[in-house]
Structure formats: structure tokens, C-alpha cells
MMTF fields as JSON, N, C-alpha, C and O atoms, coordinates in Angstrom:
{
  "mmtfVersion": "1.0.0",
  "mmtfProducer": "UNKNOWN",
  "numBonds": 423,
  "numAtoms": 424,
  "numGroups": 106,
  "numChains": 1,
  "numModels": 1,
  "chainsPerModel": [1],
  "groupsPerChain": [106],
  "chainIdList": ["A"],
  "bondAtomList": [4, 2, 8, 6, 12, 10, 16, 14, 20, 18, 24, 22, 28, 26, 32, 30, 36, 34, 40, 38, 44, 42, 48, 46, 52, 50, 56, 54, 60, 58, 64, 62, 68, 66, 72, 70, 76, 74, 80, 78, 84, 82, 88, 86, 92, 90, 96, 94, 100, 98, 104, 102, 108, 106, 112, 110, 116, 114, 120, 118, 124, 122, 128, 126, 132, 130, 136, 134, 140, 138, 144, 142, 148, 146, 152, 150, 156, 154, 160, 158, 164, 162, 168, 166, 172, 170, 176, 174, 180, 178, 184, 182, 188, 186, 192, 190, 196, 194, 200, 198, 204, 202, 208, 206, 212, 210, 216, 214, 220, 218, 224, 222, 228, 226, 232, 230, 236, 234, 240, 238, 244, 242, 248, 246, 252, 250, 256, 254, 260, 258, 264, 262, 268, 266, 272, 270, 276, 274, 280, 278, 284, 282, 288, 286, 292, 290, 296, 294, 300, 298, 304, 302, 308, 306, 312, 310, 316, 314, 320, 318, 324, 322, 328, 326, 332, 330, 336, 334, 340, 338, 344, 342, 348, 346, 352, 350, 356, 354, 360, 358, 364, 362, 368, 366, 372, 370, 376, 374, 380, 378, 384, 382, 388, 386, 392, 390, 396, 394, 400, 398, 404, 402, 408, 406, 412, 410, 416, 414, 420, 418],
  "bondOrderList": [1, 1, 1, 1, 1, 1, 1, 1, 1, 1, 1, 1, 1, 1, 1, 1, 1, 1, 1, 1, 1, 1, 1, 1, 1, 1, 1, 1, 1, 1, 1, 1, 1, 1, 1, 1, 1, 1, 1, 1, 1, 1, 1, 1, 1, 1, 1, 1, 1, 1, 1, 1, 1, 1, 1, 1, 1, 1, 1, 1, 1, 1, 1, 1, 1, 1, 1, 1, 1, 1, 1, 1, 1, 1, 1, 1, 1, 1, 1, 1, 1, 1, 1, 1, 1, 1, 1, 1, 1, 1, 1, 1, 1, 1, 1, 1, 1, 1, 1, 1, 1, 1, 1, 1, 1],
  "groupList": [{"groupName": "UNK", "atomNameList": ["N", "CA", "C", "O"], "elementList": ["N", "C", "C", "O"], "formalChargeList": [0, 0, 0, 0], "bondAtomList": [1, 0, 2, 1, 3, 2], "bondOrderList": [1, 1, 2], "singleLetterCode": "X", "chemCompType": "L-PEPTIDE LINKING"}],
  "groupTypeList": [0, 0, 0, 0, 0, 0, 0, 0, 0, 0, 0, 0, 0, 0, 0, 0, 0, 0, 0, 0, 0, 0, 0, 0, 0, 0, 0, 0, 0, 0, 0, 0, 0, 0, 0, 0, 0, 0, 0, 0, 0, 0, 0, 0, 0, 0, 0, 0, 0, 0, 0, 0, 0, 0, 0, 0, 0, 0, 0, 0, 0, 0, 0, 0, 0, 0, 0, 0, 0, 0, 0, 0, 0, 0, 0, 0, 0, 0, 0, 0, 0, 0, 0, 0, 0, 0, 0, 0, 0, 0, 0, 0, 0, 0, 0, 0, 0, 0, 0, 0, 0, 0, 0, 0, 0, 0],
  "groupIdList": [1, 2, 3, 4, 5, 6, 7, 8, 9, 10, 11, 12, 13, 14, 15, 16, 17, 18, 19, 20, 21, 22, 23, 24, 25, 26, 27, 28, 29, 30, 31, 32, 33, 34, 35, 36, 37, 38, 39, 40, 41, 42, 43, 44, 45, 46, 47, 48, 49, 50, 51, 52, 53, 54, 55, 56, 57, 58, 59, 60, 61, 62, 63, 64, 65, 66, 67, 68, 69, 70, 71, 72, 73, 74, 75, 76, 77, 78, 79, 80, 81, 82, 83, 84, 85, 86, 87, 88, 89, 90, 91, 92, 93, 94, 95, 96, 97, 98, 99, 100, 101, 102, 103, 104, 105, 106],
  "secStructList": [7, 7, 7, 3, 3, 7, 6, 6, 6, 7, 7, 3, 3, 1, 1, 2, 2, 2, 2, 2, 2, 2, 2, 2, 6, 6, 1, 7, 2, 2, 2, 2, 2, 2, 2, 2, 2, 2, 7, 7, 7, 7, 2, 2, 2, 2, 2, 2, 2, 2, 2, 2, 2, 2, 2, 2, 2, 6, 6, 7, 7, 7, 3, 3, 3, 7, 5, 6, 1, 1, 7, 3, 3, 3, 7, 7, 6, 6, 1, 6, 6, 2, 2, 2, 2, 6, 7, 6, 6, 7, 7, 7, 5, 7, 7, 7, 7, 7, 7, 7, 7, 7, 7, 7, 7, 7],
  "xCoordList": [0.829, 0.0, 0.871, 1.871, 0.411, 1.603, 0.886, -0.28, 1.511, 1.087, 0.48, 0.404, 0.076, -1.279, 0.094, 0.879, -0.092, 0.388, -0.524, -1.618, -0.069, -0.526, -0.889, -0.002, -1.575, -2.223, -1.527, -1.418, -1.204, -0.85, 0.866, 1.48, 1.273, 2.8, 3.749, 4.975, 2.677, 3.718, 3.963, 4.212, 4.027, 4.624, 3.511, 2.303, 3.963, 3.756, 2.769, 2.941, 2.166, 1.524, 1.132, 0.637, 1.379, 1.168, -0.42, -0.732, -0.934, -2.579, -3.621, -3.148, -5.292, -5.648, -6.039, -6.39, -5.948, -6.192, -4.67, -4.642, -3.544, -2.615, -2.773, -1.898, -3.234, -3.34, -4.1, -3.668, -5.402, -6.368, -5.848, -5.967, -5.155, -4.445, -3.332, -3.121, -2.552, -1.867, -2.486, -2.28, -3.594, -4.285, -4.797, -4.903, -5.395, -5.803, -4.558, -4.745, -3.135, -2.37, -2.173, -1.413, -2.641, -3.061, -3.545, -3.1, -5.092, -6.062, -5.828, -4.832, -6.63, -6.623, -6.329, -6.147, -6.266, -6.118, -7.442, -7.711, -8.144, -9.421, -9.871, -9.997, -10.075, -10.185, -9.4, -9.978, -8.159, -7.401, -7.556, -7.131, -8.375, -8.926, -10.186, -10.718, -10.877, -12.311, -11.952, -12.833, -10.735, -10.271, -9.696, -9.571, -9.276, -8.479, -9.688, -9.59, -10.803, -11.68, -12.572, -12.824, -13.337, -14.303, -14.097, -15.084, -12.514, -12.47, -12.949, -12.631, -14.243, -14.588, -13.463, -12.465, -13.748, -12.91, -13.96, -15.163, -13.274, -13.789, -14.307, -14.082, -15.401, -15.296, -13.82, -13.495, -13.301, -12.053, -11.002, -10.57, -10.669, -10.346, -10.618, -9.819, -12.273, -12.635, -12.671, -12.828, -12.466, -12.23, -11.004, -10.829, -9.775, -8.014, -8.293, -7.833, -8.885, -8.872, -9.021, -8.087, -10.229, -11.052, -9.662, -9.351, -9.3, -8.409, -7.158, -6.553, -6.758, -5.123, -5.805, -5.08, -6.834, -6.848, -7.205, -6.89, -7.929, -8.264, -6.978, -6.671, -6.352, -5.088, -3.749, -2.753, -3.987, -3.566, -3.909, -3.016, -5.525, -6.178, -5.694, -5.412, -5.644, -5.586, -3.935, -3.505, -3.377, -1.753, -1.259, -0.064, -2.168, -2.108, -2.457, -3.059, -1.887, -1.793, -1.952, -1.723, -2.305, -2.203, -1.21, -1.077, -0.729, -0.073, 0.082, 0.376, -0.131, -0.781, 0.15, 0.177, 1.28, 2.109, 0.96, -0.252, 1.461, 0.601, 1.968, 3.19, 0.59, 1.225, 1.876, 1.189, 3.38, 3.809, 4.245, 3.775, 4.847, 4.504, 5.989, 6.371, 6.478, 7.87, 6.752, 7.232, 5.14, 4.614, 3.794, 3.625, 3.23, 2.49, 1.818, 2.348, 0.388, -0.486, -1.063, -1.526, -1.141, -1.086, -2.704, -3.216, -3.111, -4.437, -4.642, -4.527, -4.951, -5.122, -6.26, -7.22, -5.944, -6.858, -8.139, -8.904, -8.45, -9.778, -10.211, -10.874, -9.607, -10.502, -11.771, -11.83, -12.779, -13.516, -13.587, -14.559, -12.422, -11.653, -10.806, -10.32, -10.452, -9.599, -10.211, -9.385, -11.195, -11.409, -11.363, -11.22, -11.492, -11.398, -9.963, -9.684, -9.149, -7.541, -7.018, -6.283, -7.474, -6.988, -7.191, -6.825, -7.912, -8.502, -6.591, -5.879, -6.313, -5.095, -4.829, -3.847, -5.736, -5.082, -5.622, -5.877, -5.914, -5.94, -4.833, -3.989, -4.652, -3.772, -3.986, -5.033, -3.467, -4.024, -3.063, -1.96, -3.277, -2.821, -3.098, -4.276, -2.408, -1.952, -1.471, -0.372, -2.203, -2.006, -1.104, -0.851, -0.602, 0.141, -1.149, -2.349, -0.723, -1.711, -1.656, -0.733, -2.827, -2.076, -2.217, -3.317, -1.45, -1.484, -1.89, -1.53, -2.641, -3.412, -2.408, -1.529, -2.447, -1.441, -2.556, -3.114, -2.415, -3.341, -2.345, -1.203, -3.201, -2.009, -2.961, -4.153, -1.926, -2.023, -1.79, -0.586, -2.395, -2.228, -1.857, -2.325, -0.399, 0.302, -0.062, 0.186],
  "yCoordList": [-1.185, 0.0, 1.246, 1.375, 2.138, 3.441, 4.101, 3.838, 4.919, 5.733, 6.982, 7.705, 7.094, 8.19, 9.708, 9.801, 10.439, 11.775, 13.12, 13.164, 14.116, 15.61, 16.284, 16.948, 16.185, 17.027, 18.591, 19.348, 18.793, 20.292, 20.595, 21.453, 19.899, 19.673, 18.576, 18.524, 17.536, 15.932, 15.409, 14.22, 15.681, 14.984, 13.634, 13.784, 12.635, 11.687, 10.821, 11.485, 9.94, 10.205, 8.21, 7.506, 7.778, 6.394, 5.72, 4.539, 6.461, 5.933, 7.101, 8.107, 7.15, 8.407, 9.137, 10.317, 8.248, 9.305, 10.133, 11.252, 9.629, 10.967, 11.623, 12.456, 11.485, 12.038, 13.513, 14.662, 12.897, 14.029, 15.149, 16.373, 14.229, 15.324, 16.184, 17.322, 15.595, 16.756, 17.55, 18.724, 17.175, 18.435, 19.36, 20.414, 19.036, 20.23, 21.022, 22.227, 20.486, 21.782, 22.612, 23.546, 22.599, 23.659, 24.939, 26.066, 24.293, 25.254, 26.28, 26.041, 27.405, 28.037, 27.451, 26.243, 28.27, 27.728, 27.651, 26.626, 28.229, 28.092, 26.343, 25.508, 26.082, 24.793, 23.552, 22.591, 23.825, 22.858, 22.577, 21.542, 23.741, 23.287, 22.967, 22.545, 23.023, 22.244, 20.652, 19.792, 20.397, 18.848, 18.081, 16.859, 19.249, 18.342, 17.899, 16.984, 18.845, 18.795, 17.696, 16.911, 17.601, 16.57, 16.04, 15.838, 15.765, 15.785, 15.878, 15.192, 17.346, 17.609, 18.16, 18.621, 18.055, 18.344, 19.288, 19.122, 20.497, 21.014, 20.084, 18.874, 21.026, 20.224, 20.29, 19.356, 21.085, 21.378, 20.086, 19.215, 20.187, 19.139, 17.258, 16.402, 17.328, 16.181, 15.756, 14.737, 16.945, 16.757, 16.289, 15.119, 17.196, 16.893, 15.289, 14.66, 14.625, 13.276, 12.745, 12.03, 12.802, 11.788, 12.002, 11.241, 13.231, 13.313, 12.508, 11.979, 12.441, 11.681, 10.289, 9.334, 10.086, 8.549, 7.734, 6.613, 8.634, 8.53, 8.359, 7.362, 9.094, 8.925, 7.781, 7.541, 7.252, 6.456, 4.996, 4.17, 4.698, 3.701, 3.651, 2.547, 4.623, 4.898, 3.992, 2.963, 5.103, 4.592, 3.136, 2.839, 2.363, 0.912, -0.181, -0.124, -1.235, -2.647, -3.756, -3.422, -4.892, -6.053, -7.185, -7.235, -7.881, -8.524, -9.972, -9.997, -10.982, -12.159, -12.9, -12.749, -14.143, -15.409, -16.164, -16.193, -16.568, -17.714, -18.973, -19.062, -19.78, -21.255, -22.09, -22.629, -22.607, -23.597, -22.679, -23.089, -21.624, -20.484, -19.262, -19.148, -18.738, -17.698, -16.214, -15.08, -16.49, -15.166, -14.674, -15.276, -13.55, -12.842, -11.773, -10.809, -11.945, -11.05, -9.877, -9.862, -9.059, -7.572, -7.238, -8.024, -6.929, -6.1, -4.663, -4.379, -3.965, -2.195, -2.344, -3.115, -1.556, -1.04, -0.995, -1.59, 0.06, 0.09, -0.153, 0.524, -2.039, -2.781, -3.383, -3.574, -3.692, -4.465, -5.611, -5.964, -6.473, -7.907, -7.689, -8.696, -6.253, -6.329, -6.571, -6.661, -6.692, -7.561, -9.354, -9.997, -9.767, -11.073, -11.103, -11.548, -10.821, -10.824, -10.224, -10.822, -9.276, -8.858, -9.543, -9.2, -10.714, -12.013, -12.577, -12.946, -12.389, -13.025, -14.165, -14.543, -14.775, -16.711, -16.783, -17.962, -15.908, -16.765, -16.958, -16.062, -17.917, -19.051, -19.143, -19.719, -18.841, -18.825, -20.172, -20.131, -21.375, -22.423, -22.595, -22.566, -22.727, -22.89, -24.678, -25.142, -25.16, -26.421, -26.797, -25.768, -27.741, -27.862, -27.988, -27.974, -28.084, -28.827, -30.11, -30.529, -31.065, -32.475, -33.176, -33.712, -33.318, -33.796, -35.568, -36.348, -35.726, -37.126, -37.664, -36.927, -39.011, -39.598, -41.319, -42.129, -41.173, -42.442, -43.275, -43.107, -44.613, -46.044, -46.325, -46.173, -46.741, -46.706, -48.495, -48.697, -49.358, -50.834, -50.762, -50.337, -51.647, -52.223, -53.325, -54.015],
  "zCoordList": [0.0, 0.0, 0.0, 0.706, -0.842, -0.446, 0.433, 0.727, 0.852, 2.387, 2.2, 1.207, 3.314, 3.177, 3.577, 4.52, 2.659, 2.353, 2.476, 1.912, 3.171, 3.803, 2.234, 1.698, 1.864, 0.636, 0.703, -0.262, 1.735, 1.692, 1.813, 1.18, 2.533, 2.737, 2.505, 2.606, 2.097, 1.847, 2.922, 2.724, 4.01, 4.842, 5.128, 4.947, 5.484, 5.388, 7.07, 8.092, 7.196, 7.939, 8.358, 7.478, 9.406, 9.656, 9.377, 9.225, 9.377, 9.061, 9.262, 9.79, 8.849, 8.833, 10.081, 10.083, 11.316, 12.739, 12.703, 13.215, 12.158, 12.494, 10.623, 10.387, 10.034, 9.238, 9.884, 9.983, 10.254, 10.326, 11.427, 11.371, 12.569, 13.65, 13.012, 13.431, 11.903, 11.158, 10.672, 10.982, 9.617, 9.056, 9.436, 8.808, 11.032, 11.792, 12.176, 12.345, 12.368, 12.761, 11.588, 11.844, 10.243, 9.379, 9.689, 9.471, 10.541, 10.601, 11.829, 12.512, 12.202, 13.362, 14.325, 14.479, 15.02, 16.672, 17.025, 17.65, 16.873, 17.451, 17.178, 18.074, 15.544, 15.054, 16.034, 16.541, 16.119, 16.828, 18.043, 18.556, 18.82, 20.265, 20.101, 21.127, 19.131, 19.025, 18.419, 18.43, 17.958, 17.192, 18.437, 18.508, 19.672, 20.52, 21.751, 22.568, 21.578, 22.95, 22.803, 23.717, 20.964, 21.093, 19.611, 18.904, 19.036, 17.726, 16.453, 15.481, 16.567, 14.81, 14.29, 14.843, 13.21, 11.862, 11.569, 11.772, 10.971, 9.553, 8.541, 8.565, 7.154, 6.309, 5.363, 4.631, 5.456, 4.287, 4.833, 4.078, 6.474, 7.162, 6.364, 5.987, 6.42, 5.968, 4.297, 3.625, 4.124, 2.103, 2.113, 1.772, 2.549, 2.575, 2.665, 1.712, 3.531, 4.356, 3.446, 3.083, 2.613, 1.57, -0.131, -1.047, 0.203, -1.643, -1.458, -2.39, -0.018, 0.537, 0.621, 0.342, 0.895, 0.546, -0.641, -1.041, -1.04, -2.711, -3.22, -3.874, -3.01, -3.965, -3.396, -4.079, -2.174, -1.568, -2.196, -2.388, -2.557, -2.899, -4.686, -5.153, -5.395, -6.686, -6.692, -7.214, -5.764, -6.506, -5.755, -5.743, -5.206, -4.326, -5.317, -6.389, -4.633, -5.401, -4.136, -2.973, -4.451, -3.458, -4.587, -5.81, -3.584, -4.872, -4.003, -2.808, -4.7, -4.221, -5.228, -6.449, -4.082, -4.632, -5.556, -5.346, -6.286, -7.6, -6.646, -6.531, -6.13, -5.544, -6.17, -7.037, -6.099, -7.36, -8.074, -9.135, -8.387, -9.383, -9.23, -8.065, -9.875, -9.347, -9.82, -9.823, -10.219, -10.12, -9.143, -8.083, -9.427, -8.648, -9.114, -9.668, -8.857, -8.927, -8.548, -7.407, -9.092, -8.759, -8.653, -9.449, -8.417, -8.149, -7.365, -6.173, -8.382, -7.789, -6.569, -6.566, -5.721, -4.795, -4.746, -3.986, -5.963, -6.435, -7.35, -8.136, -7.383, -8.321, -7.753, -6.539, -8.529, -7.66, -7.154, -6.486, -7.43, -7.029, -5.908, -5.394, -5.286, -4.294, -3.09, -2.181, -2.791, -1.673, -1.551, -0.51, -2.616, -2.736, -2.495, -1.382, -3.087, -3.506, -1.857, -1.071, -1.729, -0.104, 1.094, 2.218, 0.698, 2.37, 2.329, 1.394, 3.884, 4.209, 3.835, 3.197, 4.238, 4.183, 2.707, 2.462, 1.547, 0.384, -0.331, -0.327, -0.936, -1.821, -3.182, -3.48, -3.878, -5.296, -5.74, -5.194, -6.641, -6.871, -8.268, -8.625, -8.906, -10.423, -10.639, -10.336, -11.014, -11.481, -12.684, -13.31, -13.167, -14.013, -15.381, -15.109, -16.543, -17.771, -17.442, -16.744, -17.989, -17.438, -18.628, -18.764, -19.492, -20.819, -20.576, -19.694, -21.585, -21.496, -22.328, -22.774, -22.616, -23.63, -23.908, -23.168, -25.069, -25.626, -25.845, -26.272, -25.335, -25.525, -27.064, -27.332, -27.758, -28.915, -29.603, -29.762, -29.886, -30.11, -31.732, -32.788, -31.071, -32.891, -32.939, -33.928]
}
């Protein structure tokens, strides 16, 4: 997954509760003691939130071992298969072809 990024400064941010506590040190002071007392956000606050993850999900991939296999499967974020592809314990297993062979009478 690439990481969730400050729309306004880049700086970079471990997940979106410190996201959103950065974005408020943007705003007023006034704002920042209403984020620290009962944590609203602004809406400008809650837009920044939604475009840094949007673009978090956009530029993301899951990428899943093919079993038996030296590949691996990529799937974007916001495909609509990435929840299937994103379950932990799945296994994707690639079988060999299994070529039949006819006995043939001389």
C-alpha cells in the first residue's frame, strides 16, 4: 500500500487518525482546540482526508504469490476484485496442464 500523504505539505503520515491530527495543525487555533476537545474536523479538514486517501487507494496494489509459481499477482486497490484478492489466508494455486497420452495398439 503506499502511504497516506498531507495534501498540503507531503509529509507523510502512519494511518488516517494521524493524518487528520496533522491536518488540523493547518487550521486556526481556534479549530485545533475544538479537534483536541471533542475531535470535529472542519469540512475542508474532511475533504483533505477523503483526496489523501483517494489517492492512496488509486496509486495501491495487493499482490498475491501464484502457488507452485515464481509469479504474482497484482491487483489495484480500487478494483472491484480487491477484496477477494486482499482475504489473508488466500492461496491462489496454479495447477500444471495435465497432458493425457493415448495407448495406442500395434
Amino acid at each position: 500500500m503506499v502511504g497516506l500523504t498531507c495534501p498540503r505539505c507531503n509529509k507523510d503520515a502512519e494511518n488516517t487518525r494521524d493524518l487528520v491530527a496533522h491536518l488540523v495543525t493547518h487550521q486556526s487555533q481556534e479549530i485545533q482546540v475544538i479537534y483536541s476537545s471533542c475531535g470535529a474536523v472542519t469540512k475542508e479538514v474532511n475533504e483533505q482526508l477523503r483526496y489523501a486517501t483517494d489517492v492512496q487507494i488509486k496509486n495501491s496494489i495487493v499482490k498475491r504469490k501464484i502457488e507452485n509459481r515464481l509469479f504474482t499477482i497484482n491487483v489495484a486497490v480500487s478494483s472491484p476484485s480487491f477484496p477477494f484478492h486482499s482475504m489473508q489466508k488466500l492461496k491462489i494455486y496454479m495447477n500444471q496442464p495435465q497432458l493425457k497420452f493415448q495407448e495406442t495398439s500395434t
